[in-house]
LUMVEX-240637 format. One record per atom (N, C-alpha, C): residue in one letter; x, y, z. Coordinates in steps of 0.1 Angstrom, whole numbers, padded with zeros to 4 digits, always signed. Example, Ala and Ser with C-alpha at 12.3 -4.5 7.8 and 13.67 -1.06 7.14 Angstrom:
LUMVEX-240637
A+0132-0057+0078 A+0123-0045+0078 A+0132-0033+0078 S+0128-0022+0071 S+0137-0011+0071 S+0129+0000+0079 
This chain:
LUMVEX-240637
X+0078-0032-0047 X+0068-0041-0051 X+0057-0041-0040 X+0048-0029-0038 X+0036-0033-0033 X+0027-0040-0031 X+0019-0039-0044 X+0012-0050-0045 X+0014-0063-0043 X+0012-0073-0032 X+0017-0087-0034 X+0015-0095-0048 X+0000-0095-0053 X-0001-0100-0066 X+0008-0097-0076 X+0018-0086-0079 X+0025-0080-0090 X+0038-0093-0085 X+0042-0083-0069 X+0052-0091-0067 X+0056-0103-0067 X+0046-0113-0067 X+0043-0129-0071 X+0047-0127-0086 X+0039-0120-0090 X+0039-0120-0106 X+0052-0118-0111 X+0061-0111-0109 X+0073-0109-0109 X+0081-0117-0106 X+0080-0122-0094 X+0091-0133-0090 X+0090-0144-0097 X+0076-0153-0099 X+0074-0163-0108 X+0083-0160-0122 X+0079-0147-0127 X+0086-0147-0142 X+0102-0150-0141 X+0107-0145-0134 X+0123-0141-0133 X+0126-0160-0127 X+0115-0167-0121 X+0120-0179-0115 X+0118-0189-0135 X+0108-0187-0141 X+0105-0192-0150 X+0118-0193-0161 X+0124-0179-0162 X+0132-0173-0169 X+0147-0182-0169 X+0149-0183-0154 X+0155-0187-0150 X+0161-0204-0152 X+0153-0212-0149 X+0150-0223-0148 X+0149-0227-0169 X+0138-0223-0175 X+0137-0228-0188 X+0144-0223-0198 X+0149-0211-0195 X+0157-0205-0204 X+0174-0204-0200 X+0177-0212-0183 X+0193-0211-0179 X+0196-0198-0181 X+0191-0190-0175 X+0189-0177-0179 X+0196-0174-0164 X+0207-0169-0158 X+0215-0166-0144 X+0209-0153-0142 X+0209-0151-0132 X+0200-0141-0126 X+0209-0140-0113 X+0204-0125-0113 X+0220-0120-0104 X+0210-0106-0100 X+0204-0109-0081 X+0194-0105-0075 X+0194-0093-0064 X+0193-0085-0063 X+0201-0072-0051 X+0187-0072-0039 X+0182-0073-0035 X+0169-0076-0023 X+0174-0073-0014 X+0167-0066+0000 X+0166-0069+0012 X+0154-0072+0019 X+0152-0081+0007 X+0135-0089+0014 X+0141-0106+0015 X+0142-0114+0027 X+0149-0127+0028 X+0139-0134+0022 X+0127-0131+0020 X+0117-0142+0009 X+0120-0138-0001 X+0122-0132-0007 X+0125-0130-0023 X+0141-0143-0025 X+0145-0140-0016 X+0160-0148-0021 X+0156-0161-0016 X+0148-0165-0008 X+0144-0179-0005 X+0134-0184-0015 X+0125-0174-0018 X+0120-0183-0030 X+0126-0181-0044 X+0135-0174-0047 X+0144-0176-0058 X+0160-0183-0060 X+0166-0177-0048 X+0179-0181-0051 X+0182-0198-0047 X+0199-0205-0054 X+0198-0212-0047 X+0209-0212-0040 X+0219-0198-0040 X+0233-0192-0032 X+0229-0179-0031 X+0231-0174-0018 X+0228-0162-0018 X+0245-0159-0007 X+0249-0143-0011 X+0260-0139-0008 X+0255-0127+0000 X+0257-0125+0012 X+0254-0113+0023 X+0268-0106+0021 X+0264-0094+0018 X+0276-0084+0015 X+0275-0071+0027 X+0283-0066+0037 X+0286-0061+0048 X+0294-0054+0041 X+0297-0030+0041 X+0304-0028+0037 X+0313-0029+0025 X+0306-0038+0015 X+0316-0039+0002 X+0324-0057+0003 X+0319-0057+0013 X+0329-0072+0017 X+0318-0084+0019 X+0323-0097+0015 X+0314-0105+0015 X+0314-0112+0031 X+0302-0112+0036 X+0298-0119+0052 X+0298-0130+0053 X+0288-0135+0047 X+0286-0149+0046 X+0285-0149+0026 X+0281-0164+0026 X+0275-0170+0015 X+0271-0187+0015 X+0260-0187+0012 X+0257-0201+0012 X+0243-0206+0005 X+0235-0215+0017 X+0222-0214+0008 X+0211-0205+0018 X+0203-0204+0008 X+0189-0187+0011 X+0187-0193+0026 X+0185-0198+0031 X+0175-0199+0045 X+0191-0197+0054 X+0198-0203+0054 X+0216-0200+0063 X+0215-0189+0066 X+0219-0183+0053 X+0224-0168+0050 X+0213-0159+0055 X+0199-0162+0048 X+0188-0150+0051 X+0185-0151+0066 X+0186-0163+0076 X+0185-0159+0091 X+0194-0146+0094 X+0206-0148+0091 X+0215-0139+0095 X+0214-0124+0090 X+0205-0123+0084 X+0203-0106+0078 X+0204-0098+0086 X+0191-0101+0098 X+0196-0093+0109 X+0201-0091+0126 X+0212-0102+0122 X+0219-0102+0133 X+0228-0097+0133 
C-alpha cells in the first residue's frame, strides 16, 4: 500500500466491514499502525509460535524488540 490515500481507503473499508456487518477479520501486517488502528487483539507470532498477544499498542511496542 503506497499510496497513503488508498491505504486509508482500504483500512477504513475493512474497519466499516467490520464493525456494521460483524464481519471478523483476521489481519497478517507488519505495519504496527495498521493493527492499532484496526485490531482490538493482536497475536505476535515468532517462528510459528505465539509471542505475545494482547491489545494493538502492548503487543505492537514489542515488534521490535
Amino acid at each position: 500500500m503506497a499510496c497513503p490515500r488508498t491505504k486509508q481507503a482500504i483500512l477504513d473499508s475493512i474497519k466499516r466491514i467490520n464493525k456494521e456487518l460483524g464481519v471478523t477479520v483476521v489481519l497478517v501486517s507488519h505495519l504496527p499502525e495498521v493493527h492499532r488502528y484496526l485490531a482490538n487483539r493482536v497475536i505476535l507470532l515468532e517462528d510459528g509460535k505465539i509471542k505475545e498477544e494482547g491489545c494493538p499498542k502492548d503487543v505492537t511496542d514489542d515488534f521490535f524488540r
